[in-house]
N, C-alpha and C positions, 0 to 999 in steps of 0.2 A: 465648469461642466456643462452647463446651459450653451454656454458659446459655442463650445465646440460641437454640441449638438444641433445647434442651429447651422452653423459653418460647414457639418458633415449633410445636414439637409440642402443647404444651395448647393453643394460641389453635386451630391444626386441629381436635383433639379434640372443641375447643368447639364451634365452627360446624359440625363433621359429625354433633355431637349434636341443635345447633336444627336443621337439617335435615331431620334423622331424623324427630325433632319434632314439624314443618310437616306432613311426608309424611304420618306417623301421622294425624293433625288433616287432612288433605284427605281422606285415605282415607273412615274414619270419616263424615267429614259427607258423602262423596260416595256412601257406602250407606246413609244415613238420608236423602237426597233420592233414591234408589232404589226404597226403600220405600216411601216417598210416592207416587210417582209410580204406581207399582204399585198403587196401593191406590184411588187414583185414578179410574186407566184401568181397573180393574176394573169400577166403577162405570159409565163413563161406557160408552153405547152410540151407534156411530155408523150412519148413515141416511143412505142414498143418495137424495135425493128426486126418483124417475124420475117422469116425464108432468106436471110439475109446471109446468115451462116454458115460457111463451106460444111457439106456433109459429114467429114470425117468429123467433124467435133459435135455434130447432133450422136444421141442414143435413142437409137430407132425397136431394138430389139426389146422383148419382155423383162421387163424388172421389177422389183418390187423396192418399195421401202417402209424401213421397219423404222416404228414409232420409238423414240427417244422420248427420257424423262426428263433429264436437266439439263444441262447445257453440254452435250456429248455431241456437238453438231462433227467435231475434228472425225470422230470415229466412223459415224454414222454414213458419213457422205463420201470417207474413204472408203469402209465397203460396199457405196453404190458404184463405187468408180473399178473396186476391181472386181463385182459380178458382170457389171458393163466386159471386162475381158476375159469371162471365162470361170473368174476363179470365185472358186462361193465363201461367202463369209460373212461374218454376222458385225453388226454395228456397233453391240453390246462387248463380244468381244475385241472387238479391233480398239475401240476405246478401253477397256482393260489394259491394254499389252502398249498403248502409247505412253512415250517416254514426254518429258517434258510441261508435267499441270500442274496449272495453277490450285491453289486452294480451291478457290471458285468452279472449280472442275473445265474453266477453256485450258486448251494445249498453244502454251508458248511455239513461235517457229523459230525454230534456230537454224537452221540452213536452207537455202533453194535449193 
């Protein structure tokens, strides 16, 4: 009974050392892709490319946008897109009436 007590204590020992191990070795390589990254995006410069955009696809006209609660972005931004043409509709419902969610409330795309 002792032995195996003892023998279930090294096999712990053992596995809470590869462990240790593993962690040491995630750590490690997970701040030498830090630095990478870093070293990187130092480099890199980003560019907002404003007036760049053929007119038809700017919305120049008055619109409004209505505040969303959770993740209803599918809905929301469809009804910015068809007050953009006219037709008035609310963000709240157009998210109601899509087909297609996930639990999490985003809207799967299933066709273009």
């Amino acid at each position: 009974m002792q032995r195996e007590n003892k023998s279930l204590i090294k096999e712990e020992k053992k596995v809470w050392i590869h462990f240790m191990n593993y962690l040491g070795i995630a750590i490690i390589l997970n701040g030498i892709v830090m630095l990478i990254d870093q070293q990187l995006l130092r480099r890199l410069t980003f560019k907002i490319a404003r007036g760049q955009y053929p007119p038809k696809f700017m919305i120049a006209q008055p619109n409004h946008i209505d505040m969303q609660q959770n993740v209803e972005c599918a809905g929301y931004s469809s009804a910015y897109l068809l007050r953009h043409f006219g037709k008035e509709a609310s963000g709240q419902e157009m998210y109601k009436n899509m087909p297609n969610k996930m639990k999490v409330g985003m809207v799967y795309l299933r066709e273009a």
